[in-house]
KOLKOLVO-652787 format. One record per residue (C-alpha): residue number from 0; residue in one letter; z, x negated, y. Coordinates in Angstrom, 1 decimal. Example, Ala and Ser with C-alpha at 12.3 -4.5 7.8 and 13.67 -1.06 7.14 Angstrom:
// KOLKOLVO-652787
(0,'A',(7.8,-12.3,-4.5))
(1,'S',(7.1,-13.7,-1.1))
END
This chain:
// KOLKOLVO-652787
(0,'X',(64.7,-225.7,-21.0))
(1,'X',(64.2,-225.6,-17.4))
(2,'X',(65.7,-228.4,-14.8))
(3,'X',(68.8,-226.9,-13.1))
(4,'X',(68.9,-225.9,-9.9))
(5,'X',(71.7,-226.9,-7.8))
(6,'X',(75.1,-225.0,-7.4))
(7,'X',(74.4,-225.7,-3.4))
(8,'X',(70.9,-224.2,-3.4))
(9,'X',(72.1,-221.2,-5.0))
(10,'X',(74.4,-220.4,-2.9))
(11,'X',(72.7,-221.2,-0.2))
(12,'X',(75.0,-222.8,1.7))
(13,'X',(72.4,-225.0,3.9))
(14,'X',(68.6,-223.7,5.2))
(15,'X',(66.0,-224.3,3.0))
(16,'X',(63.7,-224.2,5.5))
(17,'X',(62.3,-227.7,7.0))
(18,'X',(61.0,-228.2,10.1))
(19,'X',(63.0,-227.3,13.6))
(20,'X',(63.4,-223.5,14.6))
(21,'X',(61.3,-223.9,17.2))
(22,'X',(58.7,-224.6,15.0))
(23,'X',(59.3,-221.4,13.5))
(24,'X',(59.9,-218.9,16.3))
(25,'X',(56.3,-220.3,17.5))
(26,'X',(54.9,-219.8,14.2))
(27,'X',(56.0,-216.4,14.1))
(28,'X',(55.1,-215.8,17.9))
(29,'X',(52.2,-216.2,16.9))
(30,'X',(52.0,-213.9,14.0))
(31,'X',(53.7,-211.1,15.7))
(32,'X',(51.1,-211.0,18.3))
(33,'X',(48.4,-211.3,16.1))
(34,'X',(49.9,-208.0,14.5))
(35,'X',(50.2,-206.0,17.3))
(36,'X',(46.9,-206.9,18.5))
(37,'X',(45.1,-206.3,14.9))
(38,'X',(47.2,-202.7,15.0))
(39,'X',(45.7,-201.9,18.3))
(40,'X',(42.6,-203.0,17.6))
(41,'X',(42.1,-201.4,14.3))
(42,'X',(40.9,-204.2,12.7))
(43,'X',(42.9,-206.7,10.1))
(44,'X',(40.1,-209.9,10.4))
(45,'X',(42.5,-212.2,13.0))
(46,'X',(45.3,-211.5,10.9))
(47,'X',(43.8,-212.4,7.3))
(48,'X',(42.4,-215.6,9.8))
(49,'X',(45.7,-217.1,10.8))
(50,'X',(47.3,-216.5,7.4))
(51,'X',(45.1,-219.3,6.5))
(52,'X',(46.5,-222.2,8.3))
(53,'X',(49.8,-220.7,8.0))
(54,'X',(49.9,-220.4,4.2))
(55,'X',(47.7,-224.2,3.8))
(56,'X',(50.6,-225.3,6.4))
(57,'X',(53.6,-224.3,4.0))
(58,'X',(53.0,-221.8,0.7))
(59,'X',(56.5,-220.5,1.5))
(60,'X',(54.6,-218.1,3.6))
(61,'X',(52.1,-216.9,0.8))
(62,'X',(54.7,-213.7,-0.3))
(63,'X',(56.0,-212.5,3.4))
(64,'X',(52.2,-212.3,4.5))
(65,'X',(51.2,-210.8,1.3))
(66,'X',(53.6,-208.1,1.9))
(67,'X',(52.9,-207.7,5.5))
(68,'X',(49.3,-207.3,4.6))
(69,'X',(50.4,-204.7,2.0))
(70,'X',(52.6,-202.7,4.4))
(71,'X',(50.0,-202.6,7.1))
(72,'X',(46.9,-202.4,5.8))
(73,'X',(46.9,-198.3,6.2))
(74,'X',(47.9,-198.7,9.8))
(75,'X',(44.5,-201.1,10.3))
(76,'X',(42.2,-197.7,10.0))
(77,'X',(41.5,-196.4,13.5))
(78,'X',(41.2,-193.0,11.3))
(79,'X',(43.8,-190.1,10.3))
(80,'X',(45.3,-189.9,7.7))
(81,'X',(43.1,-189.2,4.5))
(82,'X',(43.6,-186.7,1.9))
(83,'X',(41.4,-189.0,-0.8))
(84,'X',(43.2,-191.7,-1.5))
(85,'X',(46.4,-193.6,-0.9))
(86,'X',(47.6,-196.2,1.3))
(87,'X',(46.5,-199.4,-0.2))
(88,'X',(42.9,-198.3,-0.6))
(89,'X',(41.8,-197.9,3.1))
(90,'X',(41.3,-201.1,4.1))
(91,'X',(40.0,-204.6,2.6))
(92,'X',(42.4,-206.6,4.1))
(93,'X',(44.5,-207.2,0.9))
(94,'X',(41.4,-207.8,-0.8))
(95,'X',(40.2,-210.6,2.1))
(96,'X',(43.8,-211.8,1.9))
(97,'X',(43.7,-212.9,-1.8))
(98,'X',(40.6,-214.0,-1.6))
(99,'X',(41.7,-216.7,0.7))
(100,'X',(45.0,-217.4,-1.0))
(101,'X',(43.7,-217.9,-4.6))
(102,'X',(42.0,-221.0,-4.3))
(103,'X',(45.4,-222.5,-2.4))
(104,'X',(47.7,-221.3,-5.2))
(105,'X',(44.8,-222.8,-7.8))
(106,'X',(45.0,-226.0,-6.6))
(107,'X',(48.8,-225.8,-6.7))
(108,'X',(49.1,-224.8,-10.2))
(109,'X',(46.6,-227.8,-10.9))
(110,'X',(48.2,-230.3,-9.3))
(111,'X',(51.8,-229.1,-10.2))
(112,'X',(53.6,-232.1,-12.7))
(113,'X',(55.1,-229.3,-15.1))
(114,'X',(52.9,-226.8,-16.8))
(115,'X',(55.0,-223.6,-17.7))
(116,'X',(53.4,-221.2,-19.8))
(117,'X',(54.6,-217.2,-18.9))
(118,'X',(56.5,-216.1,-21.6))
(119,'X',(54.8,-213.1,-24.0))
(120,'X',(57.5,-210.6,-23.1))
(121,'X',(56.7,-210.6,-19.7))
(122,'X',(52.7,-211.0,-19.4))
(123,'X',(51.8,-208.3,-22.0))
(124,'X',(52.8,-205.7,-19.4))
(125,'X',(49.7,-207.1,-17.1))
(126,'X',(47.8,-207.2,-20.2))
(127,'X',(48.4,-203.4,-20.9))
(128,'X',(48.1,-202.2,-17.8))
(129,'X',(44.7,-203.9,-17.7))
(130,'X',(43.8,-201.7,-21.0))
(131,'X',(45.0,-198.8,-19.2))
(132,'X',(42.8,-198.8,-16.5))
(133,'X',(39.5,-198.9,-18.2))
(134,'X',(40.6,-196.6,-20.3))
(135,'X',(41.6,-194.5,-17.5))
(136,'X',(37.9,-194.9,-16.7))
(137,'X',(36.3,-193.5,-19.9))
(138,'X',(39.2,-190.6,-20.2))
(139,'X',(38.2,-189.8,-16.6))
(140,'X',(34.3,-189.0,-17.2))
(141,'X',(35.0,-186.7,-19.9))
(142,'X',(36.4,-183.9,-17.8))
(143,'X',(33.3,-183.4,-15.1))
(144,'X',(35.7,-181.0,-13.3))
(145,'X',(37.6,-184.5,-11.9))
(146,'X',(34.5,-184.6,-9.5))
(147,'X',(32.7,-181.2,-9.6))
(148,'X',(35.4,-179.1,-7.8))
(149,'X',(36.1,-181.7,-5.2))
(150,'X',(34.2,-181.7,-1.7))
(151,'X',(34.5,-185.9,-2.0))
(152,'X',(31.1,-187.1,-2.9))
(153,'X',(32.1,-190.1,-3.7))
(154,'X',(34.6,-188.7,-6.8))
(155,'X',(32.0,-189.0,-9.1))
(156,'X',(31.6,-193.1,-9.0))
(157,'X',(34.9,-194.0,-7.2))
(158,'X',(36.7,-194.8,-10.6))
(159,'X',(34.1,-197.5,-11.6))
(160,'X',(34.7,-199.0,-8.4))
(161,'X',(38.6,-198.6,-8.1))
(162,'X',(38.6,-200.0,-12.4))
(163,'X',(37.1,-202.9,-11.2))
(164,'X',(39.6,-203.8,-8.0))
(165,'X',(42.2,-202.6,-10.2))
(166,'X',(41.4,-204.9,-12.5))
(167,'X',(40.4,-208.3,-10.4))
(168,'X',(44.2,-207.0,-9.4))
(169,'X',(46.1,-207.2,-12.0))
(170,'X',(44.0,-210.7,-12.7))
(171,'X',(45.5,-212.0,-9.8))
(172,'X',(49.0,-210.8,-10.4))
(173,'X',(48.9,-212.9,-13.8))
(174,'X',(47.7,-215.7,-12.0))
(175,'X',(50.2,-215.3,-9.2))
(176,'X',(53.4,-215.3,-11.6))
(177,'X',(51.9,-218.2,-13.1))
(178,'X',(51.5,-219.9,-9.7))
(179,'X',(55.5,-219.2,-8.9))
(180,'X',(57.1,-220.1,-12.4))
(181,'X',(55.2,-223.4,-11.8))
(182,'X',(56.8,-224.3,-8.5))
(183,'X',(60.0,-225.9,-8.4))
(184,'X',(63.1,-223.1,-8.4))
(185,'X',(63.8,-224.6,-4.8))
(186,'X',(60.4,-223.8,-3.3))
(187,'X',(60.7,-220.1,-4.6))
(188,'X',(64.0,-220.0,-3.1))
(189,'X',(62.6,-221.5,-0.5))
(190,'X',(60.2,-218.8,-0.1))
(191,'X',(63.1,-215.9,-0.4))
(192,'X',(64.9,-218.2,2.7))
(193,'X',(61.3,-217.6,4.6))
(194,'X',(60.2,-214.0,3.7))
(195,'X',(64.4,-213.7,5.7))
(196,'X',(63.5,-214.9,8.3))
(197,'X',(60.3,-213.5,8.7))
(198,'X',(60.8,-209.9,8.3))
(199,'X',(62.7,-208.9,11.1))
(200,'X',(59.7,-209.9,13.4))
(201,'X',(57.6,-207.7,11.3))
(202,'X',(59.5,-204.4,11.3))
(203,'X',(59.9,-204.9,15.3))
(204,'X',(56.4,-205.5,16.1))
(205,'X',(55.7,-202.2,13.7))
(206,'X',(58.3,-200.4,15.4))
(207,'X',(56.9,-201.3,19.3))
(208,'X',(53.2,-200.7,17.6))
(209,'X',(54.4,-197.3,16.9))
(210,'X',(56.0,-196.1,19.8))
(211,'X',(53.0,-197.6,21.7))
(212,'X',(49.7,-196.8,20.1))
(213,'X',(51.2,-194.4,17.7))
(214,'X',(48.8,-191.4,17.0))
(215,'X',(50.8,-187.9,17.9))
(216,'X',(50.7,-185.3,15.3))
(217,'X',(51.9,-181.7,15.0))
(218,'X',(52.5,-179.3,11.9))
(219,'X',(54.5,-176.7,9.8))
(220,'X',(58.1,-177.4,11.3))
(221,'X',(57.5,-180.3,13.1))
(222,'X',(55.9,-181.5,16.7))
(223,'X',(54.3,-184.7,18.2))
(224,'X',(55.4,-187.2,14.8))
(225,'X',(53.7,-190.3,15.6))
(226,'X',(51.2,-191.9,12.8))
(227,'X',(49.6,-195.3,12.4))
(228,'X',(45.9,-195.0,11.5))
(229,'X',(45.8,-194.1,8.0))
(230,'X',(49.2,-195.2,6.8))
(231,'X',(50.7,-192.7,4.9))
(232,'X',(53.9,-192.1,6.2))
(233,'X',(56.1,-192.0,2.8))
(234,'X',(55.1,-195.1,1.3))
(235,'X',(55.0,-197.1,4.5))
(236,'X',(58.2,-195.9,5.3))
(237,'X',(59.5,-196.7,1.7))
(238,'X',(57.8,-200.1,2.4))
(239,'X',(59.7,-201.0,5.4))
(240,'X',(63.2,-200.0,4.1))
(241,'X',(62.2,-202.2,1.0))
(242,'X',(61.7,-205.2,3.6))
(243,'X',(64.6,-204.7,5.7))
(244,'X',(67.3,-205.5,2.9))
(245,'X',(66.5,-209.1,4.2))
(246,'X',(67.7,-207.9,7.5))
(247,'X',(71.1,-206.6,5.6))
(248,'X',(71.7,-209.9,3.9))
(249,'X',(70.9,-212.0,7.5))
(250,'X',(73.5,-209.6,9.4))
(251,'X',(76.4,-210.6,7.4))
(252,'X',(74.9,-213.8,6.2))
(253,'X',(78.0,-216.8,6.8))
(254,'X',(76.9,-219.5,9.2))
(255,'X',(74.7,-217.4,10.9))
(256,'X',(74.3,-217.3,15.1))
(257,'X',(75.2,-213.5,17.0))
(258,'X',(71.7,-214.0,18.4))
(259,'X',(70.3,-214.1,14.6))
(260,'X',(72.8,-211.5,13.5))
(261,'X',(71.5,-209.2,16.4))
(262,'X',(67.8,-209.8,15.4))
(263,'X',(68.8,-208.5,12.1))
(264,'X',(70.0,-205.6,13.4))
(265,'X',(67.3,-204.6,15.8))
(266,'X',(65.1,-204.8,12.6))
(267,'X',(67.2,-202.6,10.7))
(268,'X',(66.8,-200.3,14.0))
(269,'X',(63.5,-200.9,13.9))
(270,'X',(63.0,-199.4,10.7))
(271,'X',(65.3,-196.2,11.4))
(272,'X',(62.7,-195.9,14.6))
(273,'X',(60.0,-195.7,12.7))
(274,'X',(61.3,-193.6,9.7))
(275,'X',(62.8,-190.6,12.5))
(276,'X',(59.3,-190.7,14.3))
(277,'X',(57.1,-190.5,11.5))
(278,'X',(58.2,-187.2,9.9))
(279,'X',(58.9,-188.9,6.8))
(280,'X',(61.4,-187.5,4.3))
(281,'X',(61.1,-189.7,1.7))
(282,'X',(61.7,-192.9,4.0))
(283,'X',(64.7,-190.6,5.2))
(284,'X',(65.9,-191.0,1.4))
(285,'X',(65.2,-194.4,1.6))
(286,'X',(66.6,-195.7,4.5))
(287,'X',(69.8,-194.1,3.1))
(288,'X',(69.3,-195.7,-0.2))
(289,'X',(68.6,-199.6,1.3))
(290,'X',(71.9,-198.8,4.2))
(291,'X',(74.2,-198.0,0.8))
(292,'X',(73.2,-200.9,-0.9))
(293,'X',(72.8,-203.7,1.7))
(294,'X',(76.6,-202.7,3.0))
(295,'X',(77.7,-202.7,-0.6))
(296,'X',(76.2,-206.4,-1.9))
(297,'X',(78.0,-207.7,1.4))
(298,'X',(81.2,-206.0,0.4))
(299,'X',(81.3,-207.4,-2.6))
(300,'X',(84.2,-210.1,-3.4))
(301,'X',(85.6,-209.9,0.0))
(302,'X',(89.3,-208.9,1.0))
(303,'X',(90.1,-205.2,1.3))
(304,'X',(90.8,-205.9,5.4))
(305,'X',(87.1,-207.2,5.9))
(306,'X',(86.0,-204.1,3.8))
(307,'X',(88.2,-201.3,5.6))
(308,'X',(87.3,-203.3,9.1))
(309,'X',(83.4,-203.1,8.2))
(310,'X',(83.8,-199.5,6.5))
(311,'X',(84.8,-197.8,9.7))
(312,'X',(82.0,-199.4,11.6))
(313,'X',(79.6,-198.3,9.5))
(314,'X',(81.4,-194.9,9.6))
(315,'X',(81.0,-195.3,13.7))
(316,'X',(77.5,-196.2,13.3))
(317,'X',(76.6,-193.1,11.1))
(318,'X',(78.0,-190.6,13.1))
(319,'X',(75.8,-192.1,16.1))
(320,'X',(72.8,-192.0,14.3))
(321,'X',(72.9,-188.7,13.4))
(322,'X',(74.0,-187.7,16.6))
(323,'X',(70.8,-189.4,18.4))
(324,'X',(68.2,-188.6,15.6))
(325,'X',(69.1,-184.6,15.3))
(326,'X',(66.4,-183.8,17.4))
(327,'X',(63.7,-186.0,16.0))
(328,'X',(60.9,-185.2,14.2))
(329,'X',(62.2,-186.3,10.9))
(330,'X',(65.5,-184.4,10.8))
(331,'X',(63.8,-181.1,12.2))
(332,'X',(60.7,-181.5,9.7))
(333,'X',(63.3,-181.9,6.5))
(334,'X',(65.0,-178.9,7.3))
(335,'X',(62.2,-176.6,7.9))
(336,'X',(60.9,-177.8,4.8))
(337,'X',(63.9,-177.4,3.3))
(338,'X',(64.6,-173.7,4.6))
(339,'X',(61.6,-172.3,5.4))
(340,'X',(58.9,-173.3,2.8))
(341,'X',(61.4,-174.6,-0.2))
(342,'X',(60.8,-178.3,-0.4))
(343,'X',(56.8,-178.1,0.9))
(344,'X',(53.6,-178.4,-0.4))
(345,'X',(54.9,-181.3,-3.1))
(346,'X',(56.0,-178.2,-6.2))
(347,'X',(53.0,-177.5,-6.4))
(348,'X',(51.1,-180.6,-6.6))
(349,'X',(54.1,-181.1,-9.2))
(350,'X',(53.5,-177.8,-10.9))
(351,'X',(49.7,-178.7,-11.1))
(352,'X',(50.8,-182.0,-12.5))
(353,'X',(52.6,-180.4,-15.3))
(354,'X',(50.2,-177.9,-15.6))
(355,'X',(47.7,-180.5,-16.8))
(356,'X',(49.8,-182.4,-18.2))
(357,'X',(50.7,-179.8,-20.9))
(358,'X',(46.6,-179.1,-21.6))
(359,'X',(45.6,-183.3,-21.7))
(360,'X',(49.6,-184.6,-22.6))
(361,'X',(47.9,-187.8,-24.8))
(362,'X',(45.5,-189.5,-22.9))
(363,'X',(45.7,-187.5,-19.4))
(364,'X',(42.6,-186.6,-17.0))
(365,'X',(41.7,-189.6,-16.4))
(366,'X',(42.8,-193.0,-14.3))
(367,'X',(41.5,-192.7,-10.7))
(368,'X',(43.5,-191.1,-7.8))
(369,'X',(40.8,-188.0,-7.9))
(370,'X',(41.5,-186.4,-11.1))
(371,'X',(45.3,-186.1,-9.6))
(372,'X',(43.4,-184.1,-6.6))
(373,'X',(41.1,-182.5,-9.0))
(374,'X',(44.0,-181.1,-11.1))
(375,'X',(45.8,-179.9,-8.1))
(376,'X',(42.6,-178.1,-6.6))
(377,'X',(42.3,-176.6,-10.5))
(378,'X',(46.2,-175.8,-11.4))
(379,'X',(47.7,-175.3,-7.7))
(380,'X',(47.7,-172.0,-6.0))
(381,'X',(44.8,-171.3,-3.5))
(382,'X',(45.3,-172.6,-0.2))
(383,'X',(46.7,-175.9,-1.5))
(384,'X',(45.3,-179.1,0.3))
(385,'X',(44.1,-180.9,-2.6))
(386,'X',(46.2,-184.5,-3.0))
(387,'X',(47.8,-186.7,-5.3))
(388,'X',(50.7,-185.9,-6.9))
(389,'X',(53.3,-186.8,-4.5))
(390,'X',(55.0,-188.6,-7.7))
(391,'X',(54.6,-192.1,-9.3))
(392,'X',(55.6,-191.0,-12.4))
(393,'X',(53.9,-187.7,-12.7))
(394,'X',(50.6,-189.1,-11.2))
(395,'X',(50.8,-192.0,-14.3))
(396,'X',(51.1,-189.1,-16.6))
(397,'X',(48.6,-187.0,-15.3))
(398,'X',(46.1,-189.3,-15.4))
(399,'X',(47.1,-191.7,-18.5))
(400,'X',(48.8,-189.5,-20.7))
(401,'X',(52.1,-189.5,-21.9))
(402,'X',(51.4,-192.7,-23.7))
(403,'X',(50.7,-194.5,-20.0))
(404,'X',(53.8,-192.6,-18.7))
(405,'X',(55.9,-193.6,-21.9))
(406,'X',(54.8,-197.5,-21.0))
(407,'X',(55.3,-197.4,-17.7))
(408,'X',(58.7,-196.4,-17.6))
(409,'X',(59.0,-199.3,-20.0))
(410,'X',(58.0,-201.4,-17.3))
(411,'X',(60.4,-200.0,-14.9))
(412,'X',(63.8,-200.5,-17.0))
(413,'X',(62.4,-203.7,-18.5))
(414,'X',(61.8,-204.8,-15.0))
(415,'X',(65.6,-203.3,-13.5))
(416,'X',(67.1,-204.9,-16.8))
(417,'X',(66.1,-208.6,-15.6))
(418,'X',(66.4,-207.8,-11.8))
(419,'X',(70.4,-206.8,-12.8))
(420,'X',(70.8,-209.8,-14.5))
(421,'X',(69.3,-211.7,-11.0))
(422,'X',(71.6,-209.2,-9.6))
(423,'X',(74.6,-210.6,-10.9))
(424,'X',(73.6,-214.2,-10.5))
(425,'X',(73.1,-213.9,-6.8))
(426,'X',(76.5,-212.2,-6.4))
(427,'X',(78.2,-215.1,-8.7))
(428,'X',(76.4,-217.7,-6.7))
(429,'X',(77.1,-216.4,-3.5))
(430,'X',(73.2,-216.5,-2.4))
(431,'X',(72.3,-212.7,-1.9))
(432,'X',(68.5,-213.3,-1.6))
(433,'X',(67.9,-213.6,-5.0))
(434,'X',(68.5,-210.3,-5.7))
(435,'X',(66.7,-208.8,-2.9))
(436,'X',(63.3,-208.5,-4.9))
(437,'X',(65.0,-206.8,-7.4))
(438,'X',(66.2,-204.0,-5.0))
(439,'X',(63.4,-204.2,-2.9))
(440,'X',(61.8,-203.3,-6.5))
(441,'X',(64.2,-200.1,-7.1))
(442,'X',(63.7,-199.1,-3.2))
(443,'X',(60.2,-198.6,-4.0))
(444,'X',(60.6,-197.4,-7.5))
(445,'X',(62.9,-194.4,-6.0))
(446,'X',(60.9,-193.4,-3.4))
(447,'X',(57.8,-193.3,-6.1))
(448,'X',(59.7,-190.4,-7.0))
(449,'X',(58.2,-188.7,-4.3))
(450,'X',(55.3,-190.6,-3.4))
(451,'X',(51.8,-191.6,-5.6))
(452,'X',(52.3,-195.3,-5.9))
(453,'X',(50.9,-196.7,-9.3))
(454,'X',(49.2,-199.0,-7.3))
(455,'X',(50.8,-200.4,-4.2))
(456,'X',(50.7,-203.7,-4.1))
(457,'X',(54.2,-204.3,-2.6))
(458,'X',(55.8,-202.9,-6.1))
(459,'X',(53.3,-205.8,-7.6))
(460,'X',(54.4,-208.1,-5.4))
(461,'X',(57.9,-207.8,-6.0))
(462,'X',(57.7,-207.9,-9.6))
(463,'X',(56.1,-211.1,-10.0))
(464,'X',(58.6,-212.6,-7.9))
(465,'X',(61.7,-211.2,-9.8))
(466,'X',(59.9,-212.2,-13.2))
(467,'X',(59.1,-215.8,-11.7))
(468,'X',(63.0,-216.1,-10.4))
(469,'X',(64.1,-214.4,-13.7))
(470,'X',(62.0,-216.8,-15.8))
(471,'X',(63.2,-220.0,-13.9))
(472,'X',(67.1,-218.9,-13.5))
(473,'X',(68.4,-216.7,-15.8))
(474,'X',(65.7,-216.1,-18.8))
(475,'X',(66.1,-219.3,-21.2))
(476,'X',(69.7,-219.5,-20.5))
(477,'X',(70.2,-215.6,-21.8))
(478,'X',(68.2,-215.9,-24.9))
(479,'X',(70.2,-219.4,-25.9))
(480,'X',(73.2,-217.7,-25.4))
(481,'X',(72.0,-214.8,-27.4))
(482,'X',(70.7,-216.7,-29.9))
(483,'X',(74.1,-219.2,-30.4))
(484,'X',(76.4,-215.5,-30.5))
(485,'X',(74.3,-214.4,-33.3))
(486,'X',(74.8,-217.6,-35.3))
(487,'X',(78.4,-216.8,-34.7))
(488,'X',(78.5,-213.4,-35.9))
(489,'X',(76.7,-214.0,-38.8))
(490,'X',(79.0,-217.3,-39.9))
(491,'X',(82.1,-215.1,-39.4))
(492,'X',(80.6,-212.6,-40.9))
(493,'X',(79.8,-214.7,-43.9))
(494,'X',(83.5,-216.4,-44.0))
(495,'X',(84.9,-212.8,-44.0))
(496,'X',(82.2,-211.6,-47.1))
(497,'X',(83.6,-215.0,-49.1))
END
């Protein structure tokens, strides 16, 4: 059985964080300038440098930069946008990033007084994804057409190279969980109390980046959208509306300052910046998605005047934000998509996908983003710029089989079934930031529907924090529980039999 955690720490009724917030406001100075200057610059090395002092100064910082990293590591390529590969592939800064945080977190989880040992339920996922990918590998090189019919030339060898960062990947994943079910349940909180703080100055530095040094682009339907490097629009969009339901929780957060509460809100503004000046749909969808469910967490429990009172300014507030973002890119690119060329380029990738699918449904055509390209170039009508699938799920099944599809949807509800359970804790405890990994989790799982993201690294991220928190707040107590109500049952069963 794990130590308790306070009833005060839970519901988070004083700052975790230590130090003054001067301190902080400098740290972050710091790091928001840093950003801007690596996004300009096109290069990531100062911002993987000051991440080390920062995260040797307080580990709390470990999981905001990681997802920072994760979310901006597209926009680091000076490049356009690529049709080869996805987001979290272009650049090495994730990879320069963990190298530098591993040995940190090693020595913490040497020189931590209670050794906790990940529970089987929750690690054999890791360990079958890691199966998956080198079989992905062999499935891939028996179908030559994954790297004959593309124009790539580096299709042909990219899946030993992706098998292997896949897998040193999911290594560190492991060893990450590990790392956080080790800590004390205060310093993960702790963390959850920093990443709050942190993100706002994140999405505003992304947002003034953007408008900035933002790369104009024109298409079908749509003019002058504004790109970062070689970020692709739907799952950094996706990315940022999973960040800002920190901003949500810090806007109506109790004992919180109007300056604090309008930082919140200019990252929340921040994000809805970015999303109507990308051209991206699918962060339209989410944007929506993270609005509906950071309003109704905060609603929850609270008397029908403070709900009616904060229901018509949200009412307000949607009517001038469709008013103002009519005209931009977004909006106009959604409904010629919608009207003119029914939904886009993405049925047919999805047709292709299915196409495929029904010729290789047991083992797929292999595990690297390029046989979802190849399929597309084979199955899609001609003229069809050959990309991913445009769809998590599909993609997994494409190039795993419906045996990689059937286990990772097992992931998915395994993972929502715990995060509900955080869910439910948070809202019982009054301390909202332990459930937003969990929806940060189903943000990105939703908008997988309509991006490729098997990979992304803020989806890992997330999940090793909701199975760390789940594991230190809400696992042993559940199966105890469970386990006394079945010694219940079955002794009132057995009175009942005699």
């Amino acid at each position: 059985m794990y130590p308790s955690t306070s009833n005060t720490l839970l519901r988070g009724e004083k700052s975790l964080i230590t130090g003054s917030d001067i301190i902080f406001v400098s740290i972050m100075a710091i790091v928001s300038g840093v950003l801007f200057y690596c996004m300009a610059a096109s290069s990531s090395m100062l911002m993987v440098a000051i991440a080390i002092p920062l995260c040797l100064y307080d580990r709390s910082y470990v999981f905001p930069m990681l997802l920072t990293i994760a979310l901006c590591q597209g926009a680091f390529e000076a490049a356009e946008v690529t049709q080869s590969s996805a987001t979290q592939s272009t650049d090495f800064s994730e990879t320069l990033i963990i190298a530098a945080a591993a040995p940190m977190l090693l020595w913490d989880m040497g020189h931590n007084k209670i050794s906790r040992i990940t529970p089987y339920r929750f690690v054999i996922f890791y360990v079958v994804f890691l199966y998956f990918v080198f079989q992905g590998c062999v499935v891939y090189y028996q179908y030559p057409q994954n790297y004959k019919m593309l124009i790539l030339m580096h299709a042909k060898w990219s899946p030993v190279l992706h098998s292997i960062m896949k897998s040193i990947k999911i290594l560190f994943y492991i060893f990450y969980l590990r790392v956080l079910i080790n800590y004390p349940t205060e310093k993960n909180l702790k963390t959850l109390e920093t990443t709050r703080r942190f993100v706002p100055f994140i999405l505003i530095v992304m947002a003034v980046n953007l408008l900035v040094n933002g790369r104009a682009q024109s298409g079908a339907g749509y003019q002058d959208t504004l790109q970062l490097g070689d970020a692709h629009h739907g799952s950094f969009t996706a990315q940022l509306c999973a960040m800002s339901i920190y901003c949500y929780i810090t806007f109506f957060m109790k004992k919180t300052s109007l300056f604090t509460k309008g930082f919140a809100l200019l990252g929340i503004a921040a994000v809805g910046v970015c999303i109507m000046e990308m051209g991206s749909r699918n962060g339209l969808v989410s944007f929506a998605l993270v609005a509906l469910i950071g309003f109704y967490i905060n609603m929850r429990r609270k008397s029908w005047g403070y709900i009616i009172m904060w229901s018509l300014a949200a009412f307000v507030a949607i009517i001038i934000t469709a008013v103002i973002s009519y005209d931009s890119p977004t909006i106009q690119r959604a409904i010629y998509m919608t009207e003119q060329q029914g939904g886009g380029d993405r049925v047919y990738y999805w047709e292709a996908g299915a196409k495929a699918l029904g010729e290789h449904p047991l083992f797929g055509r292999g595990g690297d983003e390029s046989a979802s390209q190849a399929v597309v170039a084979e199955y899609a009508p001609a003229g069809t710029e050959d990309k991913v699938m445009h769809n998590t799920y599909l993609e997994m099944a494409v190039e795993y089989g419906l045996i990689g599809l059937i286990f990772y949807l097992c992931l998915l509800f395994f993972t929502l079934r715990w995060g509900y359970r955080l869910y439910k804790l948070a809202i019982d405890t009054g301390n909202l930031l332990i459930a937003a990994p969990p929806i940060s989790y189903l943000i990105l799982m939703v908008a997988a529907c309509f991006v490729s993201d098997v990979w992304d690294t803020s989806i890992w991220y997330n999940l090793s924090m909701i199975f760390a928190l789940t594991i230190q707040l809400v696992y042993y107590p559940y199966i105890d529980k469970k386990k006394i109500n079945k010694k219940i049952s079955f002794a009132q069963a057995t009175a009942q039999a005699f």
